[in-house]
PyMOL CGO cylinders between C-alpha atoms (Angstrom):
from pymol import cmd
from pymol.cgo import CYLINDER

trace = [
    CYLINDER, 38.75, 79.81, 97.04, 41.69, 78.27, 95.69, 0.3, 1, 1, 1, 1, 1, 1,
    CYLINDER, 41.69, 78.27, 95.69, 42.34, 77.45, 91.76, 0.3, 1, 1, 1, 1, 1, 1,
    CYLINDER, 42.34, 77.45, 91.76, 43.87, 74.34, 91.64, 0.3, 1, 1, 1, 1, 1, 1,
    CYLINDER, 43.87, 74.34, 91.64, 45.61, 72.72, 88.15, 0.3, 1, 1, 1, 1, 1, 1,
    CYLINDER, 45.61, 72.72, 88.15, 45.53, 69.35, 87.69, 0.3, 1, 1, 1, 1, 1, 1,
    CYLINDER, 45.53, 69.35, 87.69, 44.73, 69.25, 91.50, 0.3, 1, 1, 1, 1, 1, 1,
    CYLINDER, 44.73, 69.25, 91.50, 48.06, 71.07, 92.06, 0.3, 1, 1, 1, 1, 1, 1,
    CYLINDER, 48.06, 71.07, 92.06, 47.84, 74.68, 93.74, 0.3, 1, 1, 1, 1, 1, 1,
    CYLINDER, 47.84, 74.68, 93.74, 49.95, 77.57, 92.27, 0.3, 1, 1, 1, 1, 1, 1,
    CYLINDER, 49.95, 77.57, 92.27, 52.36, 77.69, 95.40, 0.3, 1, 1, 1, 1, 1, 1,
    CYLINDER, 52.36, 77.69, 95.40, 53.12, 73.78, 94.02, 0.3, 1, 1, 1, 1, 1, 1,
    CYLINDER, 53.12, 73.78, 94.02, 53.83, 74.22, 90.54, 0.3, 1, 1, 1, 1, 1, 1,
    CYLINDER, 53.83, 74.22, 90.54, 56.10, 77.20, 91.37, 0.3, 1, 1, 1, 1, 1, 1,
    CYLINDER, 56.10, 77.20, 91.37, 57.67, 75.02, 93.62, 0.3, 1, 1, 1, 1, 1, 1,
    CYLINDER, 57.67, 75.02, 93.62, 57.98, 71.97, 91.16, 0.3, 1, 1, 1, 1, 1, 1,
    CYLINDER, 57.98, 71.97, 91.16, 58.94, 74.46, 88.29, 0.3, 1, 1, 1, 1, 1, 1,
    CYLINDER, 58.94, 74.46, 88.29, 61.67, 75.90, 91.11, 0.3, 1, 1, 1, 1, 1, 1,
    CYLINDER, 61.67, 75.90, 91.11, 62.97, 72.82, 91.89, 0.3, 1, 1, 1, 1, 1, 1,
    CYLINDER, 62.97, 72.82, 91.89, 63.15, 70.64, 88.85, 0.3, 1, 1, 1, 1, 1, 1,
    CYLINDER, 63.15, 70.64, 88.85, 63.61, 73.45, 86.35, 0.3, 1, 1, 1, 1, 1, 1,
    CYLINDER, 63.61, 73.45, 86.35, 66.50, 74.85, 88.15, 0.3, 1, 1, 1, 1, 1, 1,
    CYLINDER, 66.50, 74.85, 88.15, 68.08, 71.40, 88.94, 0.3, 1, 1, 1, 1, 1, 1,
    CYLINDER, 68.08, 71.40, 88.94, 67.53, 70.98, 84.89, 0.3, 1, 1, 1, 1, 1, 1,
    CYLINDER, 67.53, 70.98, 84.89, 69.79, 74.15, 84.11, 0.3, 1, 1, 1, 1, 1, 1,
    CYLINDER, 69.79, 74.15, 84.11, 72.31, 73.00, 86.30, 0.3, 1, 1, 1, 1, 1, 1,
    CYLINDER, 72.31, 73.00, 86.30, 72.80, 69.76, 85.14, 0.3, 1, 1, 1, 1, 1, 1,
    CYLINDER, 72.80, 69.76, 85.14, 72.57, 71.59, 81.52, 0.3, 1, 1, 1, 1, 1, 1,
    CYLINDER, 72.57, 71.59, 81.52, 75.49, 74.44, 82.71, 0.3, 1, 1, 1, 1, 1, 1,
    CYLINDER, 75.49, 74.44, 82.71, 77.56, 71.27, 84.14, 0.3, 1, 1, 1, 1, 1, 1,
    CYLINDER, 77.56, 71.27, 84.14, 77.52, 69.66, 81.19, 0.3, 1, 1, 1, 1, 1, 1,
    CYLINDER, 77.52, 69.66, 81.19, 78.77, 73.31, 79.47, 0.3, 1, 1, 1, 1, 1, 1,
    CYLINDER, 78.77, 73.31, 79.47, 81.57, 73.13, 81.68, 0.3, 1, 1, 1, 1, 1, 1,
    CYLINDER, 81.57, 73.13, 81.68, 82.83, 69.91, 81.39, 0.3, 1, 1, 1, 1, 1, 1,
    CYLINDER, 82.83, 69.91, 81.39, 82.20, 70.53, 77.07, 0.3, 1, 1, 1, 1, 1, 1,
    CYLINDER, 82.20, 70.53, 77.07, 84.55, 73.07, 77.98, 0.3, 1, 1, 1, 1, 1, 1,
    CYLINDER, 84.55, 73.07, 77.98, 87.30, 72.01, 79.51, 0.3, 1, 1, 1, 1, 1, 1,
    CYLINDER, 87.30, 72.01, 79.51, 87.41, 69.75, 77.01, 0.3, 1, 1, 1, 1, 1, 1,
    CYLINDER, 87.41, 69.75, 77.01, 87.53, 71.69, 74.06, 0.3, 1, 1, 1, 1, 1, 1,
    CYLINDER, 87.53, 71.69, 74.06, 90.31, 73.73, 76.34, 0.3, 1, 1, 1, 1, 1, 1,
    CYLINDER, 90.31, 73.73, 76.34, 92.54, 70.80, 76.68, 0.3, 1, 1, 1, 1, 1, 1,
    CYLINDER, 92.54, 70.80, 76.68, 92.72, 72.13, 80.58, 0.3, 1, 1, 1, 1, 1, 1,
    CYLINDER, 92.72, 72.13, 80.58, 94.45, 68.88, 81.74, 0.3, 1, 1, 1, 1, 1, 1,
    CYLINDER, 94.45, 68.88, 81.74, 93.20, 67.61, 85.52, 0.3, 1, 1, 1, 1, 1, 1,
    CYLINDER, 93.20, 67.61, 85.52, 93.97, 70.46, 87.23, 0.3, 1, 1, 1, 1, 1, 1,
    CYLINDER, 93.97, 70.46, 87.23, 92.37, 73.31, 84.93, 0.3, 1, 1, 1, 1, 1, 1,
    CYLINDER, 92.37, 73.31, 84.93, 89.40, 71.04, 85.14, 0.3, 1, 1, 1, 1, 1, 1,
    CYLINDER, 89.40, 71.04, 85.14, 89.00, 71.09, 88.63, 0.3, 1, 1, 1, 1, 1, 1,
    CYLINDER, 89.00, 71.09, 88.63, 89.57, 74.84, 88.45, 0.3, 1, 1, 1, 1, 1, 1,
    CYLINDER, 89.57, 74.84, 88.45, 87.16, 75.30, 86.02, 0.3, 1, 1, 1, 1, 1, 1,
    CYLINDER, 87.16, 75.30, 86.02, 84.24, 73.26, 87.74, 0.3, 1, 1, 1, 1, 1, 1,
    CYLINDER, 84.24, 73.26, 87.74, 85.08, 74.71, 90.91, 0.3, 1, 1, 1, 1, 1, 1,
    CYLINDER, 85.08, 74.71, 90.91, 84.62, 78.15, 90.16, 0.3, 1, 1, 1, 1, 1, 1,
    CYLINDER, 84.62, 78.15, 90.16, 81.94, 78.35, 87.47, 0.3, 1, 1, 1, 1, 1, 1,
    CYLINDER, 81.94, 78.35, 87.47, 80.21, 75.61, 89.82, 0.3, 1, 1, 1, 1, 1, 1,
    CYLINDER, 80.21, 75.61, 89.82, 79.91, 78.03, 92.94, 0.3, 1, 1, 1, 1, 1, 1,
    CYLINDER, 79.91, 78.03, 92.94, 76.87, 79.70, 92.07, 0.3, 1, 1, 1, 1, 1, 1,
    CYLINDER, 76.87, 79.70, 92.07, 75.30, 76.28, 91.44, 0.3, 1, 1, 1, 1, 1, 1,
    CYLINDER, 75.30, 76.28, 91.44, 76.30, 74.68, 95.09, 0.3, 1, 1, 1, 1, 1, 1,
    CYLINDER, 76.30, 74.68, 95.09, 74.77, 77.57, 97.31, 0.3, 1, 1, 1, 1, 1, 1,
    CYLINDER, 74.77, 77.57, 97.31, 71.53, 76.62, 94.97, 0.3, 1, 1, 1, 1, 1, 1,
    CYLINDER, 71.53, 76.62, 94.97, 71.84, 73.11, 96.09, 0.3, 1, 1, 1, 1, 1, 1,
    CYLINDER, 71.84, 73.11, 96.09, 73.16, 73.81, 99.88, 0.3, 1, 1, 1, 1, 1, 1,
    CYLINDER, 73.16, 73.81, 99.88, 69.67, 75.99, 100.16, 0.3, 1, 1, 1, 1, 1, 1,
    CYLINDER, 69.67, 75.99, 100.16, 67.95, 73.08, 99.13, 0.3, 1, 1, 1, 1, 1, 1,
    CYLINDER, 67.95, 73.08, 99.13, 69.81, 70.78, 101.28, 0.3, 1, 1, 1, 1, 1, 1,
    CYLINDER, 69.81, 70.78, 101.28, 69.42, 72.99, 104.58, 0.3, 1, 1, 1, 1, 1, 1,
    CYLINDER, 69.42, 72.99, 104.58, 65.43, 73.51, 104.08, 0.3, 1, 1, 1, 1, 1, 1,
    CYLINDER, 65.43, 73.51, 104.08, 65.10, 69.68, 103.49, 0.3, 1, 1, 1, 1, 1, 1,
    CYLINDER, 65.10, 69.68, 103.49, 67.42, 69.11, 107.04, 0.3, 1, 1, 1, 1, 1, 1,
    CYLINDER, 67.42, 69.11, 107.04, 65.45, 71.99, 109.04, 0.3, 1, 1, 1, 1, 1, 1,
    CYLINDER, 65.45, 71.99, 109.04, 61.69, 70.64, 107.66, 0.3, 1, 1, 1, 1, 1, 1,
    CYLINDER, 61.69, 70.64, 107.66, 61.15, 74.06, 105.95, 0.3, 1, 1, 1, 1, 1, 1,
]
cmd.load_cgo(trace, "trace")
């Protein structure tokens, strides 16, 4: 028998906690970065260097996300 929370299973909350919790923190990091190249004065370019590097992490996160949703997984 299954325990179910507010009709949810355990294998759903992980994966709404997963997906929305995460995709919370990275919208929360982003805006860490941008606060920071601003404080920086990093101009366009050191902007772009920044997000693009501390962001990396962040878009294989995404991509995963991306390529189950494509596949049906």
């Amino acid at each position: 028998m299954e325990h179910t929370v507010f009709g949810l299973t355990e294998g759903q909350i992980a994966q709404f906690g997963l997906t929305f919790g995460v995709g919370a923190f990275i919208l929360y990091m982003l805006f860490i970065v941008l606060n920071l190249a601003r404080e920086s004065k990093a101009g366009k370019f050191g902007s772009f260097i920044l997000f693009l590097v501390l962001s990396l992490g962040m878009l294989g996160f995404v991509a995963k996300n991306v390529i189950q949703w494509i596949l049906g997984i």
